[in-house]
C-alpha positions in Angstrom: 40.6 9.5 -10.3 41.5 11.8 -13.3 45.4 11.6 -13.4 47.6 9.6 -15.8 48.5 6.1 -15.1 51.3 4.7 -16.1 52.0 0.9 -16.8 54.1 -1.5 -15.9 56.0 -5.1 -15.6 56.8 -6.7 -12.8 57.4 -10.5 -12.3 56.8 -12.7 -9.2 59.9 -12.6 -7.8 60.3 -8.5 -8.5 56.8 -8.5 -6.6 58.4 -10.9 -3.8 61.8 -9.2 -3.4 60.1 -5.8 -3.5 57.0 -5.6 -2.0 56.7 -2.8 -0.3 58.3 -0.5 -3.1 55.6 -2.0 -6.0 52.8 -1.3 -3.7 53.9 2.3 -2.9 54.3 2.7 -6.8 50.3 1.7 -7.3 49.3 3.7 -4.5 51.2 6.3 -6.5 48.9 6.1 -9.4 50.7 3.3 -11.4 49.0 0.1 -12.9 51.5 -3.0 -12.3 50.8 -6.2 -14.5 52.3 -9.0 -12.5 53.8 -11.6 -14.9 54.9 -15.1 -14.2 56.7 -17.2 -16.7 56.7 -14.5 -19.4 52.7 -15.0 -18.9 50.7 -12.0 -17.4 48.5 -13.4 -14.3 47.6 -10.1 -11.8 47.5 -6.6 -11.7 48.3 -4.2 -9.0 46.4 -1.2 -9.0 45.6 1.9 -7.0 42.2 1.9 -5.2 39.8 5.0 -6.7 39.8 7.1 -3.7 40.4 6.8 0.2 37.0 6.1 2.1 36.0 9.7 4.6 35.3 8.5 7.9 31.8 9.3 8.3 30.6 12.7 9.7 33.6 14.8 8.4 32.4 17.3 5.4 33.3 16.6 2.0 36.3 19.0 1.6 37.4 18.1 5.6 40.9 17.3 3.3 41.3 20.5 2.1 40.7 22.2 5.6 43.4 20.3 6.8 45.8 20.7 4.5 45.5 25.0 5.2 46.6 24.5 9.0 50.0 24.6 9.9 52.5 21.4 10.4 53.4 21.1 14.4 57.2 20.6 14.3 58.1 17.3 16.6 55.9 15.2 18.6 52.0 16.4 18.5 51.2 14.5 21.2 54.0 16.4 23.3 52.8 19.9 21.8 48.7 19.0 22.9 50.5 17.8 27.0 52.4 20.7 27.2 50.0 23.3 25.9 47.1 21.7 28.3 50.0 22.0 31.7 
Protein backbone atom coordinates (compact mmCIF):
# COMPACT_ATOMS: atom_id res chain seq x y z
CA UNK A 1 0.00 0.00 0.00
CA UNK A 2 1.91 3.25 -1.11
CA UNK A 3 -0.52 6.06 0.09
CA UNK A 4 -0.26 8.33 3.18
CA UNK A 5 -1.57 7.34 6.40
CA UNK A 6 -2.74 9.40 8.66
CA UNK A 7 -2.86 8.94 12.54
CA UNK A 8 -5.12 9.08 15.01
CA UNK A 9 -6.79 8.94 18.73
CA UNK A 10 -9.59 7.37 19.55
CA UNK A 11 -10.60 6.22 23.13
CA UNK A 12 -12.77 3.17 24.11
CA UNK A 13 -15.81 4.74 24.35
CA UNK A 14 -15.26 6.88 20.88
CA UNK A 15 -14.50 3.15 19.50
CA UNK A 16 -17.87 1.92 21.33
CA UNK A 17 -20.23 4.82 20.41
CA UNK A 18 -18.76 4.91 16.91
CA UNK A 19 -17.91 1.80 15.52
CA UNK A 20 -18.79 1.62 12.36
CA UNK A 21 -17.58 5.26 11.44
CA UNK A 22 -13.71 4.42 12.97
CA UNK A 23 -13.63 1.23 10.95
CA UNK A 24 -14.67 2.94 7.75
CA UNK A 25 -11.96 5.58 8.58
CA UNK A 26 -9.00 2.56 8.69
CA UNK A 27 -10.40 0.96 5.81
CA UNK A 28 -9.92 4.48 4.34
CA UNK A 29 -6.27 4.34 4.89
CA UNK A 30 -6.04 5.76 8.48
CA UNK A 31 -4.02 4.21 11.45
CA UNK A 32 -6.29 4.58 14.75
CA UNK A 33 -4.44 4.20 18.17
CA UNK A 34 -7.13 3.12 20.57
CA UNK A 35 -6.44 4.62 24.04
CA UNK A 36 -7.93 3.77 27.40
CA UNK A 37 -7.33 5.69 30.46
CA UNK A 38 -4.97 8.20 28.75
CA UNK A 39 -2.96 4.82 28.06
CA UNK A 40 -2.55 3.67 24.35
CA UNK A 41 -3.64 -0.28 24.29
CA UNK A 42 -4.79 -1.16 20.23
CA UNK A 43 -4.47 -0.02 16.93
CA UNK A 44 -6.92 -0.05 14.17
CA UNK A 45 -5.50 -0.35 10.95
CA UNK A 46 -6.30 -1.01 7.22
CA UNK A 47 -5.53 -4.47 5.92
CA UNK A 48 -2.65 -4.28 2.96
CA UNK A 49 -4.75 -5.26 0.14
CA UNK A 50 -8.14 -7.12 -0.62
CA UNK A 51 -7.60 -10.95 -1.28
CA UNK A 52 -8.61 -11.77 -5.60
CA UNK A 53 -10.68 -14.63 -5.59
CA UNK A 54 -8.77 -17.14 -7.27
CA UNK A 55 -8.84 -17.54 -11.10
CA UNK A 56 -9.56 -13.79 -11.99
CA UNK A 57 -6.32 -12.15 -13.76
CA UNK A 58 -4.36 -9.76 -11.88
CA UNK A 59 -5.75 -6.47 -13.35
CA UNK A 60 -9.59 -8.30 -13.36
CA UNK A 61 -10.12 -4.68 -11.05
CA UNK A 62 -9.16 -2.56 -13.62
CA UNK A 63 -11.37 -4.35 -16.41
CA UNK A 64 -14.15 -3.78 -14.30
CA UNK A 65 -13.86 -0.53 -13.40
CA UNK A 66 -13.88 0.51 -17.67
CA UNK A 67 -17.56 -1.11 -18.05
CA UNK A 68 -20.42 0.93 -17.59
CA UNK A 69 -22.59 1.28 -14.20
CA UNK A 70 -26.23 -0.40 -14.84
CA UNK A 71 -28.69 2.27 -13.39
CA UNK A 72 -31.25 0.41 -10.82
CA UNK A 73 -31.56 -3.12 -9.98
CA UNK A 74 -28.89 -5.47 -11.98
CA UNK A 75 -30.63 -8.29 -11.13
CA UNK A 76 -33.86 -6.76 -12.90
CA UNK A 77 -31.74 -5.49 -16.00
CA UNK A 78 -29.96 -9.48 -16.41
CA UNK A 79 -34.42 -10.89 -16.07
CA UNK A 80 -35.56 -8.54 -18.36
CA UNK A 81 -32.81 -8.69 -20.98
CA UNK A 82 -32.94 -12.67 -20.90
CA UNK A 83 -37.35 -12.46 -21.41
Amino acid sequence: MCHSVHMRKATVRDLHMRTGAIVDEAAEGQIITIVKRGVPVAELRPLEAKPRPRGLPKNWDKIMSKLPQVPGDSGKFLEEDRS
